[in-house]
C-alpha positions in Angstrom: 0.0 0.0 0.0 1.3 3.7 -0.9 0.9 6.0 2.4 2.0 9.4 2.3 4.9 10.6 4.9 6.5 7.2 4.6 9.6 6.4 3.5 12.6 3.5 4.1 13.8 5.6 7.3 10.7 6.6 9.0 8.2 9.2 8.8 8.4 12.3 6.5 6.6 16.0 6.8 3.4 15.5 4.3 4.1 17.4 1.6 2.7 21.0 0.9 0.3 20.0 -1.9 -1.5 17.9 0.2 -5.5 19.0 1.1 -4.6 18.2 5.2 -1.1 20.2 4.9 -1.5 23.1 7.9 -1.1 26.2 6.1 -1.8 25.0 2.2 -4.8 23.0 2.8 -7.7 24.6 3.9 -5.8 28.5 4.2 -4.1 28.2 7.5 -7.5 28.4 9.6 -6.7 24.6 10.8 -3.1 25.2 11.4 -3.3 27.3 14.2 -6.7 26.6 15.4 -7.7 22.7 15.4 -4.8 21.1 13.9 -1.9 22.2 15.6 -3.9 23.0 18.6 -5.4 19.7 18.8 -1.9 17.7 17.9 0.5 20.0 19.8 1.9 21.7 16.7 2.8 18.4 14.9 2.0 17.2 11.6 0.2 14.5 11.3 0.6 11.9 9.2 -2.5 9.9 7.8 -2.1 6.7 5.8 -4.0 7.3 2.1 -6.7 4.8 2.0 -7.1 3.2 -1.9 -7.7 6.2 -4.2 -11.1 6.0 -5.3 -12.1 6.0 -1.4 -11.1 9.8 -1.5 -12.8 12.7 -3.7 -11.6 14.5 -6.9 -10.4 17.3 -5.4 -10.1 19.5 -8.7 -13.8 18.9 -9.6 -15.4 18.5 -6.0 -16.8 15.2 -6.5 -17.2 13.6 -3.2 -16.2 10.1 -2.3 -16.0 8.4 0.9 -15.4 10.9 2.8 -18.4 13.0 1.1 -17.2 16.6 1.0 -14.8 19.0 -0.9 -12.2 21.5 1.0 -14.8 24.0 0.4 -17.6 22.3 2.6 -14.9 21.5 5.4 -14.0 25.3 5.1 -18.0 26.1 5.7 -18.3 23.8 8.7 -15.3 24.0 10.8 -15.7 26.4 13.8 -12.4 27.5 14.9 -14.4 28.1 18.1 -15.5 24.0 18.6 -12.4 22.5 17.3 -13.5 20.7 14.3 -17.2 20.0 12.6 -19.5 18.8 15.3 -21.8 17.7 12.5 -18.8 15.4 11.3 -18.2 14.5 15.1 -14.1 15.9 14.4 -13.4 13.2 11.4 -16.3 11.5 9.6 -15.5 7.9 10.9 -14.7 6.5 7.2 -11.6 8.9 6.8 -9.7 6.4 8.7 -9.0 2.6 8.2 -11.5 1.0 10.8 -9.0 -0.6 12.9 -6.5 2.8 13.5 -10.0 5.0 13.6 -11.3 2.8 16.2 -7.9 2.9 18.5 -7.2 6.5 17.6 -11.3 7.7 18.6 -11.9 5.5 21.1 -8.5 4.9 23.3 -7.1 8.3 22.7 -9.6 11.3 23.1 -12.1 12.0 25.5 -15.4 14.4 23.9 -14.6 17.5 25.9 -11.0 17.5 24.3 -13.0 17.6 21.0 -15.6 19.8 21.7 -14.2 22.8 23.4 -11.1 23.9 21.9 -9.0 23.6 24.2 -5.3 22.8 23.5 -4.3 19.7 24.8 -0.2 18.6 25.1 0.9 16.2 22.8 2.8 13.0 24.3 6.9 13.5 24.2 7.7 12.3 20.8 11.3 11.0 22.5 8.9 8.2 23.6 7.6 6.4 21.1 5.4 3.9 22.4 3.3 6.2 24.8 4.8 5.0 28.0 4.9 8.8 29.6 1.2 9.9 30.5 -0.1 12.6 29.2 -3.1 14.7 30.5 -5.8 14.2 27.2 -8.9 14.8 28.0 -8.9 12.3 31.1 -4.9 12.1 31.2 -4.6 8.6 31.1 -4.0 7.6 27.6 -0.8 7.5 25.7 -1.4 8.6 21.8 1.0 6.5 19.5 0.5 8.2 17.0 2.8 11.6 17.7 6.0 9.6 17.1 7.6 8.9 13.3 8.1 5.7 14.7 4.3 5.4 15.3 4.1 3.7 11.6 5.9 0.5 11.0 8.3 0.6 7.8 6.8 -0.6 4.7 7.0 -3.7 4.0 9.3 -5.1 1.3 7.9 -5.5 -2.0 8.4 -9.7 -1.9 6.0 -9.3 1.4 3.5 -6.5 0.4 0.0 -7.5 1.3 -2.6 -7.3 -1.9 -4.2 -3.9 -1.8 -8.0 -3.6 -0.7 -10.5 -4.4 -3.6 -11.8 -1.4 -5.0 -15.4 -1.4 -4.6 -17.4 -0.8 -7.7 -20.2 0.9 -8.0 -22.3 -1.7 -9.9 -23.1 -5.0 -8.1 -20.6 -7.7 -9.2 -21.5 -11.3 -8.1 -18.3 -12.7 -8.6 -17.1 -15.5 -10.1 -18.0 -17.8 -7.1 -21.2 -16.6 -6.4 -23.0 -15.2 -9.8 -22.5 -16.4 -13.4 -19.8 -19.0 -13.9 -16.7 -17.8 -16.4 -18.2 -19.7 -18.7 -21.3 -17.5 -18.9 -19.2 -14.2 -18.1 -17.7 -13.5 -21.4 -14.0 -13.9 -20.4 -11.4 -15.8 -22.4 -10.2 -19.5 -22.9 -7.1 -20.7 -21.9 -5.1 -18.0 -23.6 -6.0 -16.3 -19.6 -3.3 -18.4 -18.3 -0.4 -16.8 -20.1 1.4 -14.6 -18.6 1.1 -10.7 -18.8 4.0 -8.6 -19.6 4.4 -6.8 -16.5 3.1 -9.1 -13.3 2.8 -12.8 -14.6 0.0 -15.0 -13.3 0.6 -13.5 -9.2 0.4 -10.4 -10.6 -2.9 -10.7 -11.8 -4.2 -11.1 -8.6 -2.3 -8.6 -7.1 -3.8 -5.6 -8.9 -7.4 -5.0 -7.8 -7.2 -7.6 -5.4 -9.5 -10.1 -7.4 -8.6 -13.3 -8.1 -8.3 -14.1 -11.9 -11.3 -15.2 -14.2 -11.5 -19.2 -14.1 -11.0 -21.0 -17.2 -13.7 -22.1 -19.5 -14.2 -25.7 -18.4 -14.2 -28.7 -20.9 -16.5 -30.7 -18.6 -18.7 -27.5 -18.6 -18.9 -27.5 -22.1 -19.5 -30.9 -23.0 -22.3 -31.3 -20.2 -24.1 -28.9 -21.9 -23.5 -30.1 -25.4 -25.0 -33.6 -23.7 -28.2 -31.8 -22.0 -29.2 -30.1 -25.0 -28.4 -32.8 -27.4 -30.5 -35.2 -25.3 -33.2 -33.2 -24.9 -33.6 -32.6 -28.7 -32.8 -36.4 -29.2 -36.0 -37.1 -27.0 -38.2 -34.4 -28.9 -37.2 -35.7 -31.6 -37.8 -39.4 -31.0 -41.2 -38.7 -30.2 -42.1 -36.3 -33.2 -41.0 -39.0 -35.4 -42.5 -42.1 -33.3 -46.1 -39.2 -33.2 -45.8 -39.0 -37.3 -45.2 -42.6 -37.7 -48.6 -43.1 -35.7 -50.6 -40.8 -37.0 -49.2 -40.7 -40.5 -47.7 -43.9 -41.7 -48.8 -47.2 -41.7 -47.0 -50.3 -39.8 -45.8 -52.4 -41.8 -47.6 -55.5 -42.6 -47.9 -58.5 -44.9 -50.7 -59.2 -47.4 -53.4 -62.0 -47.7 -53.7 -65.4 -45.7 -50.2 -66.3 -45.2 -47.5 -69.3 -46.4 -48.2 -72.6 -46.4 -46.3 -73.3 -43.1 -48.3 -74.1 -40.1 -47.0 -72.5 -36.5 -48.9 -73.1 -32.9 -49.0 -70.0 -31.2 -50.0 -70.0 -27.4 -52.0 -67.2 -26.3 -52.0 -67.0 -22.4 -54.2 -66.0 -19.9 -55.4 -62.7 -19.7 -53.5 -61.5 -22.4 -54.5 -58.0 -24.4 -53.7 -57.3 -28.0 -50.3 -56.1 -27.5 -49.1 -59.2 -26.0 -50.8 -61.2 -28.7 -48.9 -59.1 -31.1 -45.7 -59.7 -29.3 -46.1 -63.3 -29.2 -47.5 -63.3 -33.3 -44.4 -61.7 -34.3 -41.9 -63.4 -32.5 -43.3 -66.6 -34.4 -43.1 -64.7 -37.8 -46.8 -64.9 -37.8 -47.5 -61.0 -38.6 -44.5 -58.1 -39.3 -45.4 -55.8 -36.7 -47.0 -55.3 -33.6 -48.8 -52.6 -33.9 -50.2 -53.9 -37.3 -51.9 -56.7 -35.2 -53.0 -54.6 -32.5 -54.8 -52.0 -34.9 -56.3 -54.6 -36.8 -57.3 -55.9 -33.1 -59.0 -52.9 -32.2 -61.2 -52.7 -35.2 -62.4 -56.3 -35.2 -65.8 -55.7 -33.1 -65.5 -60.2 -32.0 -61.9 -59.6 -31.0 -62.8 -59.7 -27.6 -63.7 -63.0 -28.2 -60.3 -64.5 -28.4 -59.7 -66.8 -25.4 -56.5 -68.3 -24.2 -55.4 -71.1 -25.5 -53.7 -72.4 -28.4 -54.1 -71.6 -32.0 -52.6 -72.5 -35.1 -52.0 -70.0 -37.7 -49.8 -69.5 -41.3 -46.7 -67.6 -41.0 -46.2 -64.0 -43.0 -50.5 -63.4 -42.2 -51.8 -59.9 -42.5 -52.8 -58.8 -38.7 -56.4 -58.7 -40.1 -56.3 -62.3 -41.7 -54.5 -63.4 -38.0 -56.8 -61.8 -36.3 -60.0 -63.3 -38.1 -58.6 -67.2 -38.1 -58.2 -66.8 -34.5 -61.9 -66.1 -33.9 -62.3 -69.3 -36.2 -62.4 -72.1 -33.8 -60.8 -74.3 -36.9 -57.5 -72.7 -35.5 -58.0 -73.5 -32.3 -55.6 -76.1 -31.4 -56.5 -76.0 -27.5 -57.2 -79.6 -25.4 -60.7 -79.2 -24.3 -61.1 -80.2 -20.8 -65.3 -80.8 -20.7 -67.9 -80.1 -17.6 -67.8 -83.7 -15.8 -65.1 -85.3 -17.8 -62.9 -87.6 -15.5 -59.1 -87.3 -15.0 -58.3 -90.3 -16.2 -59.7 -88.9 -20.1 -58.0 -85.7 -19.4 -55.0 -88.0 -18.5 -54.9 -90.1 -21.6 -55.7 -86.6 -24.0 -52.5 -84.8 -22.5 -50.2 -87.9 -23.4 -51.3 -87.9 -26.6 -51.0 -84.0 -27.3 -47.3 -84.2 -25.9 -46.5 -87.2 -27.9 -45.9 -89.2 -24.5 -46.5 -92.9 -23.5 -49.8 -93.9 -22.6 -50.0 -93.7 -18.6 -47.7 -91.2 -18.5 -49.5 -88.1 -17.0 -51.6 -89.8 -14.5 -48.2 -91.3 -13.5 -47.0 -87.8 -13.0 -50.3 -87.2 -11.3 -50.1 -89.6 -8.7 -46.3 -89.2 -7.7 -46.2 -85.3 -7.4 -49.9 -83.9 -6.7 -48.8 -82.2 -3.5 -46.4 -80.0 -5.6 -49.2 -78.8 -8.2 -50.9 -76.0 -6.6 -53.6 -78.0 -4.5 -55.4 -75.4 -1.4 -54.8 -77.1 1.9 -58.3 -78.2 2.2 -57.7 -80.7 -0.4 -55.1 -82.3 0.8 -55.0 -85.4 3.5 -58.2 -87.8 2.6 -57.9 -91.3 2.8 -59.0 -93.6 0.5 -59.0 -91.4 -2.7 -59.2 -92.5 -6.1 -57.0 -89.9 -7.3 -56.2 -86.8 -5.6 -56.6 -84.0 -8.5 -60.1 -85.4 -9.4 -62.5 -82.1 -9.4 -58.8 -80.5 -9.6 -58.8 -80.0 -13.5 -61.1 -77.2 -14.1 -63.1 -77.8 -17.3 -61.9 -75.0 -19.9 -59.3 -74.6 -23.0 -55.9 -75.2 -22.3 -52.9 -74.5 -25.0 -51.0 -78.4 -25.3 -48.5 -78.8 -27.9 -45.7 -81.1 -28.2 -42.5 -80.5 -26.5 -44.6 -79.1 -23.2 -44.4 -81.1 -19.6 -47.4 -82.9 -18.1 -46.4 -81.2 -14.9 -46.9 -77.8 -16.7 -50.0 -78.5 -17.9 -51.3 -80.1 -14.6 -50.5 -77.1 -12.9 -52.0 -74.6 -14.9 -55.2 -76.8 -14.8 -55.0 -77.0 -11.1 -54.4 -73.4 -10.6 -57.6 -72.2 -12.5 -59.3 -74.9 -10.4 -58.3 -73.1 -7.1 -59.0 -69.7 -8.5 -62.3 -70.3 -9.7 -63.3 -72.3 -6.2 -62.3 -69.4 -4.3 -64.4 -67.1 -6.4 -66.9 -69.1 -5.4 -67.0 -68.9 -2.4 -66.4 -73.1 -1.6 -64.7 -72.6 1.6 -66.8 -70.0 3.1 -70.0 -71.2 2.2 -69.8 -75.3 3.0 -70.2 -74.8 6.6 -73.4 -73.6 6.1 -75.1 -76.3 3.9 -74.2 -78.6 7.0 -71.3 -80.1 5.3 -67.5 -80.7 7.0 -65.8 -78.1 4.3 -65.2 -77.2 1.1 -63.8 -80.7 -0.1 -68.0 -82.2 0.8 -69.5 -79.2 -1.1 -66.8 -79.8 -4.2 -67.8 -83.7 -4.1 -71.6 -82.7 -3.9 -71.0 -80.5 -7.0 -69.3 -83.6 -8.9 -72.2 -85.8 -8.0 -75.2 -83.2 -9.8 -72.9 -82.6 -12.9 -72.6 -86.6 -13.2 -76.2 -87.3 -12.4 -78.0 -84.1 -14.1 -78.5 -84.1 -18.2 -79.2 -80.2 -18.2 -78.4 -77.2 -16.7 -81.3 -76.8 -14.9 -80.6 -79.8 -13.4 -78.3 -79.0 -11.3 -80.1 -77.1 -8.4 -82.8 -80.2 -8.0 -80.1 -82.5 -8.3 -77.9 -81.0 -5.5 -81.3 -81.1 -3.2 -81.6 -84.6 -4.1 -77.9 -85.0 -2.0 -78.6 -83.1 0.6 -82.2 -84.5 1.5 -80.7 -88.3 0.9 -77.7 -87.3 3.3 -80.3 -86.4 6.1 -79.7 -89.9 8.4 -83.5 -90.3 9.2 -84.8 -88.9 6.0 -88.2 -91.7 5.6 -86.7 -92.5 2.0 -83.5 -93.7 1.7 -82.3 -93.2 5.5 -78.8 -91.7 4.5 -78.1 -93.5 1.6 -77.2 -91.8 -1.8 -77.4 -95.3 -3.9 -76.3 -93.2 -7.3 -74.9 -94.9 -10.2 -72.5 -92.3 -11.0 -70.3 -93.5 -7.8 -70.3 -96.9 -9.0 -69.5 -96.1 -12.7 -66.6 -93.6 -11.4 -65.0 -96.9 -10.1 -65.1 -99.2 -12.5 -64.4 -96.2 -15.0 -67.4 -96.8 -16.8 -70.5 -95.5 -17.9 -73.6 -97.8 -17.9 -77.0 -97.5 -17.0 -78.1 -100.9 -17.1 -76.9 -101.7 -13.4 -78.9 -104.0 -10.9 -79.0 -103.5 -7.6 -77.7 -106.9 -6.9 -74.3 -105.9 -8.5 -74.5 -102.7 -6.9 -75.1 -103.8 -3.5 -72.6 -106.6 -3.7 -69.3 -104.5 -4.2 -67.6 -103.1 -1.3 -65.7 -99.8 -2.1 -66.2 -97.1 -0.4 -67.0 -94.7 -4.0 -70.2 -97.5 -4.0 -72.4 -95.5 -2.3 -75.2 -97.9 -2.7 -72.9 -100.3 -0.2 -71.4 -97.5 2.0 -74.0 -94.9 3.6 -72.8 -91.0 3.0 -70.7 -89.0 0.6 -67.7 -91.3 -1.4 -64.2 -90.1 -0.4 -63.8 -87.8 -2.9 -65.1 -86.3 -6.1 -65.9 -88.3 -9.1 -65.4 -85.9 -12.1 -64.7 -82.0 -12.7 -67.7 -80.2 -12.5 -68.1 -77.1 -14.1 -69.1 -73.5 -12.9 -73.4 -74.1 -13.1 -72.9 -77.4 -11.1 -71.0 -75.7 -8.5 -73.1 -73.0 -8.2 -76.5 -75.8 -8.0 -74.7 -76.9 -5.2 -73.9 -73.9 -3.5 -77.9 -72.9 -4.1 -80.2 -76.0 -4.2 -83.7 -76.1 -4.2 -86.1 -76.6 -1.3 -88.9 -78.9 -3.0 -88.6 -82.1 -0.9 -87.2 -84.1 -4.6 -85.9 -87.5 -3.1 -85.8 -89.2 -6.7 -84.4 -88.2 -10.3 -84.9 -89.9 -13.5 -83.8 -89.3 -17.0 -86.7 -90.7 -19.7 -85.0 -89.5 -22.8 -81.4 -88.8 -21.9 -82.2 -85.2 -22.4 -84.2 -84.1 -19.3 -84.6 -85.4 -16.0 -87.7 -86.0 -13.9 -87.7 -85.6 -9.9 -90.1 -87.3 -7.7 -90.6 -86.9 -3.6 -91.6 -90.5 -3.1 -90.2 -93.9 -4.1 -93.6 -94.8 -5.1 -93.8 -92.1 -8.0 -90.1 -93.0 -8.6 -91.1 -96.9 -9.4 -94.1 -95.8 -12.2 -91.5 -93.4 -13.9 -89.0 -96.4 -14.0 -91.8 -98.8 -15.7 -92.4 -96.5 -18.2 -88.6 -95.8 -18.8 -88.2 -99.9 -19.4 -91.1 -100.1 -22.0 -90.3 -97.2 -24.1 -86.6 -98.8 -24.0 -88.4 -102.4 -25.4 -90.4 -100.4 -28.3 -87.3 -98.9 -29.2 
């Protein structure tokens, strides 16, 4: 920092041209009134803060400290010492540290305020050891001595001069726009000047020097907006390409070459496409699925499998599947046994006869089964009532236990839509295994749906112990049949009364152990729901419809005129 009065040996007179100089400065009032009088006819040397801190003198512009010679001329009062409006020096004339020691630590207000001339400390001792009478007496001023300043620091040592403040707002390079933003230069800002180098760049003005344009920066933000006009592009192009372009697609009916396609459950369009395309049975997916949403029957298109022409049109593929000539599904039927469903799967997986039901046997516990249906004795086989009748996609190359397992699955689901579990205990039966076997029984005795509810009450009202009719017997044919995996109506009751199993339920009173067939949804629901008519007896006269009686005795003339319509034919 450049201060006036000092020099390499110690402090120097200020010289004449200076505004504070006793008799030049302000005409020789202050010299012998205030500024002598006030500093015991001494000099007094005042370190120059950074020069724009100070007003232009030759045009009177004011700067920190706010006023021309002229206005200090105005308001001093020789009789008051200096400007009481200014308080002696406007606080800002000084650095804040040497203002703050030199106002506060060396002058009391009356020394100020009235005039009066105060003595000066000796300036043989330079560090204000000998007490001097100043206002209160007590402080010593450091400040009358030439040794009062310290010697300026070597030039290798210098501290960086204050920043000079700028009338506009900077934010800096830290804490406003980055130096990528602020206009400055690229790496030629690291070269060195021709007078300071890199430290002397810094030095001058006290800032630090503009931070190179970063790389990183740069290619960040050649990334953001180059993504973001990769994305609105993408979808511009993918919004033309639906709205004006068609997806590709082949024409007509297809090639001669056959492929089984799968469809699953619950599948929409979309996944249909998916599954069409991979197999090289359409060319695009969204051909199929706009050809799927303007086909009105689409909806109709049930899981299972289907076998279509490779290189179809999405329209063509979408009306053979509603043909049910491509359906290539295994049909499991209401009341068809497991021992037919059995012998079907083997033959749709090109397997050995034997092979499924072998697989049936041996792992049941691991193919989906509720708990309730698991742990009766004496069962026939453990997944009857277990394969749910509906179309299921077969094709060589698949696994029985695959196929078992999706058949089991839609069993459970559909018996817990039901309501089995929650609803048996109310019909009076032990759980949802008795309701599922009473269910079996009306879709293997009934011909018709509306069968099915009279049926059911048939069960229940035979299962009554003391009911006056058959006093707790079933006595169907339908048990018998199921074990001797058969199905004839010409049975006497000798034979039937004569075999001991415990599916006979004309020789054991009750429910058989288990289920005899798969009943479908309307005889589950008969069973859930019978009637309440008092129907004891069923018989079918034309294989068609069924006729219920509440007595034995109507039951016998219905049974003669079954026999003679059966000799005439």
């Amino acid at each position: 920092m450049t201060e006036y009065g000092r020099g390499q040996e110690g402090s120097e007179p200020w010289h004449p041209q200076d505004p504070y100089h006793g008799d030049g400065g302000w005409e020789g009032q202050q010299a012998h009134t205030g500024h002598q009088a006030a500093y015991g006819g001494q000099p007094q040397h005042y370190p120059q803060a950074p020069q724009q801190q100070y007003g232009d003198w030759d045009t009177g512009q004011q700067g920190d400290y706010g006023k021309s010679p002229q206005q200090y001329q105005q308001q001093y009062d020789p009789n008051q010492g200096y400007d009481q409006q200014n308080q002696g020096y406007d606080q800002q004339q000084y650095p804040a540290q040497q203002h703050q020691q030199y106002t506060q630590q060396q002058y009391d207000n009356s020394g100020w305020g009235t005039g009066t001339q105060v003595p000066y400390p000796d300036p043989s001792d330079p560090y204000g050891q000998q007490a001097v009478a100043y206002g209160t007496g007590q402080q010593p001023d450091p400040y009358a001595t030439p040794d009062a300043y310290p010697p300026p620091e070597p030039p290798s040592r210098r501290q960086a001069e204050p920043e000079v403040q700028q009338t506009d707002w900077d934010p800096g390079p830290d804490e406003g726009e980055h130096a990528f933003f602020a206009g400055g230069g690229g790496d030629d800002e690291d070269e060195v000047d021709d007078e300071g180098g890199r430290g002397d760049r810094r030095g001058r003005g006290g800032k630090k020097p503009k931070k190179r344009r970063s790389g990183c920066a740069c290619l960040v933000v050649l990334l953001v907006f180059g993504g973001g006009l990769g994305t609105v592009g993408y979808f511009g192009y993918q919004f033309y390409q639906n709205r004006f372009v068609s997806a590709p697609d082949y024409t007509g009916d297809g090639t001669a070459d056959k492929v089984a396609i799968t469809i699953p459950s619950g599948a929409n369009g979309a996944q249909m496409g998916r599954l069409l395309k991979a197999a090289g049975v359409v060319k695009s997916v969204d051909a199929f699925v706009a050809a799927f949403a303007h086909n009105d029957e689409s909806g109709k298109i049930q899981a299972g499998s289907y076998l279509l022409n490779k290189e179809m049109s999405a329209e063509s593929a979408v009306a053979l599947m509603l043909d049910p000539k491509s359906q290539d599904n295994l049909i499991v039927r209401e009341g068809e046994r497991n021992t037919t469903v059995y012998a079907e799967i083997d033959e749709r997986l090109k397997l050995s006869k034997g092979t499924t039901a072998k697989v049936a046997k041996q792992k049941y516990k691991d193919l989906g089964l509720p708990d309730w249906a698991l742990g009766h004795p004496n069962l026939k086989d453990p997944l009857e009532g277990f394969l749910y009748p509906s179309a299921y996609a077969v094709s060589e190359g698949g696994k029985p236990e695959a196929v078992l397992k999706d058949m089991v699955g839609r069993a459970t689901e559909k018996y817990e839509d039901l309501g089995l579990e929650k609803k048996a205990e109310g019909l009076g039966l032990d759980g949802p295994w008795q309701l599922l076997t009473v269910a079996s029984l009306a879709q293997a005795e009934g011909t018709s749906h509306d069968d099915f509810r009279k049926m059911a009450e048939v069960v229940y009202n035979r299962l009554k112990p003391g009911n006056p009719q058959t006093y707790g017997s079933l006595e169907f044919d339908s048990t018998y049949n199921y074990v001797k995996n058969q199905s004839k109506i010409d049975l006497t009751i000798a034979e039937l009364k004569q075999y001991n199993n415990p599916y006979n339920t004309y020789y054991v009173k009750g429910l058989p152990p288990g289920p005899i067939d798969n009943p479908g949804e309307e005889a589950i629901k008969g069973a859930l729901n019978p009637t309440h008519d008092g129907w004891y007896y069923f018989i079918s006269l034309d294989g068609k419809t069924s006729k219920f009686t509440k007595t034995l005795a109507e039951h016998d003339k219905l049974v003669q005129e079954f026999n003679a319509s059966r000799k005439k034919g």
